[in-house]
N, C-alpha and C positions, 0 to 999 in steps of 0.2 A: 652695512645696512642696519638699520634700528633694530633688534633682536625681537621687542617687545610687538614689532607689528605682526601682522596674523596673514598669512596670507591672502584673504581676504580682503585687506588693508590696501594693499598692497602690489595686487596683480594690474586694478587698474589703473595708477599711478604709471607700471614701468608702460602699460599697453600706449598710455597719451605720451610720454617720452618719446618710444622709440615708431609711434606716427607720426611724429614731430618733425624731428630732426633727422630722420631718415638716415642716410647713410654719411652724411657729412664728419661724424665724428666716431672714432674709433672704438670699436663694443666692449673692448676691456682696457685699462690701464696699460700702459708700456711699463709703466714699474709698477712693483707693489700692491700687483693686482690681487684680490680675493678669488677670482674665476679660476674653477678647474685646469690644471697645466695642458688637458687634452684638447679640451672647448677652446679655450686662449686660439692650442695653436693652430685650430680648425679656422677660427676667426681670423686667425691672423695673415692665414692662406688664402683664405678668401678674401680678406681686403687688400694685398697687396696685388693677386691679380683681378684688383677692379680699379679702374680710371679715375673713378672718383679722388679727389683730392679731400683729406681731411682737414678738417679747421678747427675752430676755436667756439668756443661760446661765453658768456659773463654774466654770472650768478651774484647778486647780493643777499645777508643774511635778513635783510630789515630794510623799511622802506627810506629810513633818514637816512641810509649806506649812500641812497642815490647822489646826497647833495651833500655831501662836507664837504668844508672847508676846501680842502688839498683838492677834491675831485671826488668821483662813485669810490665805498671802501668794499671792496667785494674781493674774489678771485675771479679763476681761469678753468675750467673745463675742457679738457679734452675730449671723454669718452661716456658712453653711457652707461657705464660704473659708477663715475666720477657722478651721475646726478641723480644716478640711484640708493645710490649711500648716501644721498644726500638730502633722500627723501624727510617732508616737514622741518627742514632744518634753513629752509632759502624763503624769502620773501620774495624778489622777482627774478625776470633772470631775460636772457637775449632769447628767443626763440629761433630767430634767424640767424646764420653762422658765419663768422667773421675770420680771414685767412690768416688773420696771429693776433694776439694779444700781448701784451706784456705788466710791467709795473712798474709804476714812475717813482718809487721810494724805494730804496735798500732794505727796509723791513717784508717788503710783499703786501700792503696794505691797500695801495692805491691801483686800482684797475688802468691801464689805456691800451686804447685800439678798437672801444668799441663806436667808430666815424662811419658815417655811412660809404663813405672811399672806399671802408677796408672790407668792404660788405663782400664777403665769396659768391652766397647764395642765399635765395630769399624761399622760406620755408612754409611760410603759411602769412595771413594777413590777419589782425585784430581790429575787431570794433571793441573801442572800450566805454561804457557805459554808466556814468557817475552817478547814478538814483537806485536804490531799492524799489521805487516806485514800479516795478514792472515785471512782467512774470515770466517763466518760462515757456509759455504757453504762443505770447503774442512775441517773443522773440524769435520763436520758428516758425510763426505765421509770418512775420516780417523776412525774414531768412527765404522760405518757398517763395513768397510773390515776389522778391527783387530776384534770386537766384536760381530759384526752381530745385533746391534741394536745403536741407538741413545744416545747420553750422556742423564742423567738423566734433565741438565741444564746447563747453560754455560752463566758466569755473566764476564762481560767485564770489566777488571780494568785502571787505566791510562795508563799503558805501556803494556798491554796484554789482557789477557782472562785467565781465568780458567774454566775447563770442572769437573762438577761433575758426578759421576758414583756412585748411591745410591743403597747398596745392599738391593734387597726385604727383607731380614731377617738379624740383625744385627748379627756380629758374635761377642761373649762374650767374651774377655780376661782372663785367668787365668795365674795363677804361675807355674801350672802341668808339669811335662818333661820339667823344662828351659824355661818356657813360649811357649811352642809349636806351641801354635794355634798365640801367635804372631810373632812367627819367620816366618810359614806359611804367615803370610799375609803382613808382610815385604815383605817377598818372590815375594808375586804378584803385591806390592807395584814397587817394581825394573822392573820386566819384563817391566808391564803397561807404566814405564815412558820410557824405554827404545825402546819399540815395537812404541810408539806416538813418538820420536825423530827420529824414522826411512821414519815417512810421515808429520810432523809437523818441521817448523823451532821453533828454541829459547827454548825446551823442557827443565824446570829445572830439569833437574834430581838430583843433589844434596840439593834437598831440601827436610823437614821433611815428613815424608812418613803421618803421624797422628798429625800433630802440629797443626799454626795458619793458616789462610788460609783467602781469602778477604770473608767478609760478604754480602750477597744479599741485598738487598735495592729496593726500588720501582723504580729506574734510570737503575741499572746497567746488569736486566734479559734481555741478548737477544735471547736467546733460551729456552726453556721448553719444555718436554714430562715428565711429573712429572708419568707415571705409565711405562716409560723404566729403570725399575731397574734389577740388576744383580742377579745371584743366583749363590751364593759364593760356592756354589761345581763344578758351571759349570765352575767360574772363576781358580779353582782350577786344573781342567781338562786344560784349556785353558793354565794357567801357566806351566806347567807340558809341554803340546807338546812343548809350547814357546820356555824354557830350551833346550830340543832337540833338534828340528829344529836350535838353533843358539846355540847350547853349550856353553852352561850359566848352569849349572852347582851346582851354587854357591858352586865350589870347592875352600877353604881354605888353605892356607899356613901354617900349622899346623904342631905339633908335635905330634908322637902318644906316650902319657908317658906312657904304657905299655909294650913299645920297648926299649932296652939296647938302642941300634943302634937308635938315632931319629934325626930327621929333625931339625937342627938349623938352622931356617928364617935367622938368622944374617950373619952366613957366604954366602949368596948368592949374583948374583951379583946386583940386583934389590934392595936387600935391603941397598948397597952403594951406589947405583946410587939414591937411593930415600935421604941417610943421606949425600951424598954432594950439594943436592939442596940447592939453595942459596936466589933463586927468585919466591919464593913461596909467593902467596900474597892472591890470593883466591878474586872474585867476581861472581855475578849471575851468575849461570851454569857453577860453577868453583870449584870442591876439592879447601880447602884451606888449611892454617895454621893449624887449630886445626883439620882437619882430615889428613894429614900428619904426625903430633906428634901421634895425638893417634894411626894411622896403625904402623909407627915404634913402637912406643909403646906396640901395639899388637905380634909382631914380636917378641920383646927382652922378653913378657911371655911366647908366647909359644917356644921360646929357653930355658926358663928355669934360666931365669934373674932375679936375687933380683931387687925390686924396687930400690935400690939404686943405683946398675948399671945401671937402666936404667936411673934413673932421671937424675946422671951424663952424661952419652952420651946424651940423650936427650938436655939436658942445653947447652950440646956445639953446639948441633946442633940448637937450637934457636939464639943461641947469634953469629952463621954465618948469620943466616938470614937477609936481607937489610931490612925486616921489623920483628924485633922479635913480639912475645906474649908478656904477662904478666906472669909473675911467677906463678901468680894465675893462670891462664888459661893453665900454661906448666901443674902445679900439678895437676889440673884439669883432663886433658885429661890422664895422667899417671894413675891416680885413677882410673876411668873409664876404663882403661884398665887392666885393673889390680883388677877388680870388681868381676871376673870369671862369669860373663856372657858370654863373647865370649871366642872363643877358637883359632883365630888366627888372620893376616892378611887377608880382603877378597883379591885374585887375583885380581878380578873386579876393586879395587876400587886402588890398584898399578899401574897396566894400567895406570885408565883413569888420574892420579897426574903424569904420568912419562911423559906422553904422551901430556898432556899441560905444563907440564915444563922443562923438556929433550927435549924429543923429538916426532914429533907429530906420528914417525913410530915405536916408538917403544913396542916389544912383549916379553912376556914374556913366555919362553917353559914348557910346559904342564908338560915337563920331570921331569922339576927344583922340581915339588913339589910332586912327587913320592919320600915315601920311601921303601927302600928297605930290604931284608930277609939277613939274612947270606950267604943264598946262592946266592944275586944277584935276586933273582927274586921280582916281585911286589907284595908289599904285597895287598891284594884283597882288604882290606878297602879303597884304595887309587887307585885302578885300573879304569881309565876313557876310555871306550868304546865310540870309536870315530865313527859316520857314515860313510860309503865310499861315495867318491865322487858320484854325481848322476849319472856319467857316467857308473861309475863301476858294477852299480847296476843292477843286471839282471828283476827282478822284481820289482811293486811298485805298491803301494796303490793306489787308485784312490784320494784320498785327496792331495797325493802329484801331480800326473796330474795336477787336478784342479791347484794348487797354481802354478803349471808351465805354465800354459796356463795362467790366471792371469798378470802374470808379462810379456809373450809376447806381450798378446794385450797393457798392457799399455806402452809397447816398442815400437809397432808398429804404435799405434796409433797418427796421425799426431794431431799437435796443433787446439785446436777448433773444432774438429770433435767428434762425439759420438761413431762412430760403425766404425769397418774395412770391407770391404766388399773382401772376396778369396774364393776360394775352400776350399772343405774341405781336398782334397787331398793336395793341397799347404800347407795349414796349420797343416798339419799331418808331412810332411818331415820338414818343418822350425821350429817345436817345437821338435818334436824326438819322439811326440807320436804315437802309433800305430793307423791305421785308424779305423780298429774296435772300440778301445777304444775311442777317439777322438767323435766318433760317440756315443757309451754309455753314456758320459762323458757331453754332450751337451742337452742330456736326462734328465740325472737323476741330474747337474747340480744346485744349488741354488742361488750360484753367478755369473756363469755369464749365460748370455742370447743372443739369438741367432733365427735368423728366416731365411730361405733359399727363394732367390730370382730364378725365372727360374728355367727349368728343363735339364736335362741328361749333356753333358759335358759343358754348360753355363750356367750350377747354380751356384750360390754364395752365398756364407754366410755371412747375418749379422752378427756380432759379439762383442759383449762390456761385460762390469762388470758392476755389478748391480751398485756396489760405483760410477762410471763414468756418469751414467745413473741421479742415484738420486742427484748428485753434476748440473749435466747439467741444471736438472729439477728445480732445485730450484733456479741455478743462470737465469733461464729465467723467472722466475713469478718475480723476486725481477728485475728486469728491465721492467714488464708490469707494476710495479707500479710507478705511476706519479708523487705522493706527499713525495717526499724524505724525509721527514722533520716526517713521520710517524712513530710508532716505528715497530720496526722488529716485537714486538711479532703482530701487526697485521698485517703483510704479513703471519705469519703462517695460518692463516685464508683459504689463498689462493691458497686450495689446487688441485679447478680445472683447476686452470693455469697453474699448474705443472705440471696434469693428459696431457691434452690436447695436452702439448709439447710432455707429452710419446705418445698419440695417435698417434701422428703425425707422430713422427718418427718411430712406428711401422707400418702404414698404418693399423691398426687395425677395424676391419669390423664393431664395435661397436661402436658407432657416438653420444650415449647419454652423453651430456658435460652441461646439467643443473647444475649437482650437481658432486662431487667426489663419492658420494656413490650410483650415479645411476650409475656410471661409473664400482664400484666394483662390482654392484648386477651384471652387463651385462656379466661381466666374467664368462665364463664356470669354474668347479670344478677341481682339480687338476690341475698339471701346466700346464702352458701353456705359450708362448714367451711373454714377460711382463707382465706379472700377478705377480711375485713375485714384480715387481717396483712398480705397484699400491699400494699392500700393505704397504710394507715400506715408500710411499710416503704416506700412509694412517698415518701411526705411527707417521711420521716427523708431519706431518701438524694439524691432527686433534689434536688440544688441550683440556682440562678439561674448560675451561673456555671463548670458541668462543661464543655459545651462548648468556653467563653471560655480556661478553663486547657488544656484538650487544643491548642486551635488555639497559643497560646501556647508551650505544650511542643515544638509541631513546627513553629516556625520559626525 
């Protein structure tokens, strides 16, 4: 390890490591280790009777390592030595742990193995975020209202941020069912990126869901809650309403080859509109070239295309292009299509290439990729049941309330302000809810928050969202502090500055502002109007490692 860093430097470097990558990789080197021969072999006892199976991980120095020539120029990682010594010396690296690696040159230069096939276990999931343009502040307000908790950590890179989201328990990858458990988490891979494009600018959604990803370093952590991890059955749930509520689907453009009668992708009109594209070029947050070829690609299999045909159509439609491939790269993508891993075009993924290079309104009908029976009717494998509009609907959940109310307060809610102050009657007719429920709804409630000012027909209701709340809370401590020049992680410190604003704006009868956690003890038990802010403001701020830097600082 670097001699010159401080431990300071340093501590929470190894802490986001070893939440990371959990126990997938071995704690000290098998050779060559620097670790105490006692620690080693306490370590080494303990991992040989644990189940777990060790893997691999793939570190580059620099971010051009990713794309030369020959392939990514990096190494190989075993253990969490191996990335601790290795601290500020890596530019990205694999998060998620792959069951071997190796290298395609005699010198040790050229990385392989890092395919998503060879994926062991998936360790946490990234939003990666290609703008400066946004703050820490609205990226944990984003983070609470899709997920109800805090990103795991969020390291700043030159042109953006990435948010990591570390599952409590990793999920293992197999072959079983077509690789099931990773189609699954592909699956929440798309939601996740697509649900953060909907409250985050610059969201790359076209990028590898488990690939390379920028590395932490002792400069680049500006947020931490290293024990807000996920639990990937709840993310599952979570995916699954996602789907629904925005019909995502991931319905296929497929053929069913059990049918006489089946669905040829190629004669539709999507799939000419996507082979006369001319100006297909592809950059950050952009479908490009080789996922073009390979969707048509996927198209002309499940038509039921010899590779041959396809590679010929395929060839002409690169060599229209103002910027072709490489042949290798056209066969490439043909192969992989043509692997029988997948079984069609995604919809999803026509859209969004038609839509940045046609046109940016263009849709494609649900109808198009129904097939149909002898007799004209749907066949059930392919029958998508659509919600009725909310209007149509005669009853509804209280979840979908909630998310209705939600989106009018942040409608209504004027710039700079926290809370709307109406009746509850006014706000009962301008959302459509019933006022009974409205009234339930405001009770039982976890996101948003509400206190009534006056009584009989001059009450009014406070009213905000909690993400609104904790966004305010935090952009006001980060202006109580003086010394700009400080790092963010020690504004997290600062979490009765944030309490206090809540206070404040609560008129809250409990005035103890020593500490954040005399603040919490004062709260009465169950809910009650800001109580749920305390604590989330509790989760945001209180870090594993406030104390450790204080003690640090005074000696």
């Amino acid at each position: 390890m670097n001699k010159s860093l401080s431990e300071k430097d340093t501590y929470l470097y190894s802490a986001v490591i070893n939440t990371t990558v959990k126990e997938s990789l071995t704690a000290f080197r098998k050779r060559k280790s620097n670790g105490v021969l006692a620690i080693q072999d306490y370590y080494s006892k303990l991992e040989s009777s644990n189940s777990n199976r060790k893997g691999v991980q793939f570190v580059v120095r620099q971010k051009e390592d990713l794309q030369r020539e020959k392939g990514a120029c990096g190494y190989i990682v075993t253990s969490q030595e191996a990335l601790l010594d290795a601290v500020d010396q890596i530019s990205h690296w694999t998060p998620n742990t792959y069951r071997w690696g190796t290298y395609s040159d005699n010198r040790r230069k050229y990385i392989k193995g890092h395919s998503e096939e060879n994926l062991q276990q998936i360790n946490t999931y990234v939003i990666d975020i290609d703008t400066l343009d946004v703050d820490v502040p609205k990226m944990i307000m984003a983070s609470i209202k899709l997920l109800n908790q805090t990103p795991t950590y969020i390291l700043q890179t030159q042109k953006g941020f990435q948010m990591y989201f570390v599952l409590e328990s990793a999920v293992f990858v197999s072959n079983a069912n077509n690789f099931k458990s990773l189609r699954v988490a592909k699956r929440i891979a798309t939601n996740l990126k697509h649900a953060f494009a909907e409250h985050l600018p610059a969201v790359d959604q076209g990028c590898n869901d488990f690939g390379f990803f920028r590395a932490p370093n002792t400069n680049n952590v500006v947020f931490e809650k290293l024990n807000s991890q996920l639990v990937f059955k709840d993310l599952i749930a979570w995916s699954k309403q996602y789907s629904i509520d925005n019909n995502r689907q991931g319905l296929k453009l497929v053929k069913n080859s059990g049918l006489e009668k089946t669905y040829d992708a190629t004669t539709q009109k999507w799939y000419r509109d996507l082979a006369n594209l001319t100006n297909v070029k592809g950059h950050k947050n952009q479908y490009g070239r080789n996922n073009t070829i390979f969707t048509l690609a996927l198209a002309c299999y499940s038509a039921g295309k010899s590779y041959e045909e396809t590679y010929n159509e395929l060839d002409v439609f690169n060599s229209n292009l103002k910027h072709s491939v490489s042949n290798r790269e056209l066969e490439k993508c043909i192969a992989n299509a043509y692997s029988g891993k997948y079984k069609g075009a995604a919809l999803e993924k026509v859209i969004a290439i038609l839509q940045t290079y046609a046109n940016s309104d263009y849709e494609v009908s649900y109808s198009k990729t129904f097939i149909y029976d002898e007799t004209g009717r749907v066949k059930p494998q392919f029958y998508r049941k659509h919600k009725k509009e909310r209007a149509e609907r005669k009853y509804s959940h209280m979840q979908e309330w909630e998310t209705d109310l939600e989106k009018y307060i942040e409608k209504t809610m004027l710039n700079g302000h926290v809370f709307i102050a109406k009746s509850q009657r006014e706000i009962a007719e301008e959302t459509k809810i019933p006022y009974a429920t409205l009234k339930r709804l405001l009770k039982q409630s976890k996101r948003i928050i509400s206190r009534v000012e006056g009584s009989g027909r001059a009450a009014k209701t406070l009213l905000s969202t909690v993400a609104i709340v904790v966004e305010a809370a935090i952009r006001h401590a980060m202006t109580k502090k003086q010394d700009k020049s400080e790092k963010y992680i020690r504004f997290l410190a600062t979490f009765t500055e944030a309490a206090n604003y809540v206070m404040h704006n609560f008129k809250n009868k409990y005035h103890s502002t020593s500490t954040g956690s005399a603040i919490l003890e004062a709260l009465p038990s169950g809910h009650s109007p800001g109580q749920q802010i305390f604590l989330l403001l509790d989760k945001v701020y209180k870090t594993g490692q406030v104390e450790r830097l204080k003690r640090l600082e005074g000696s």
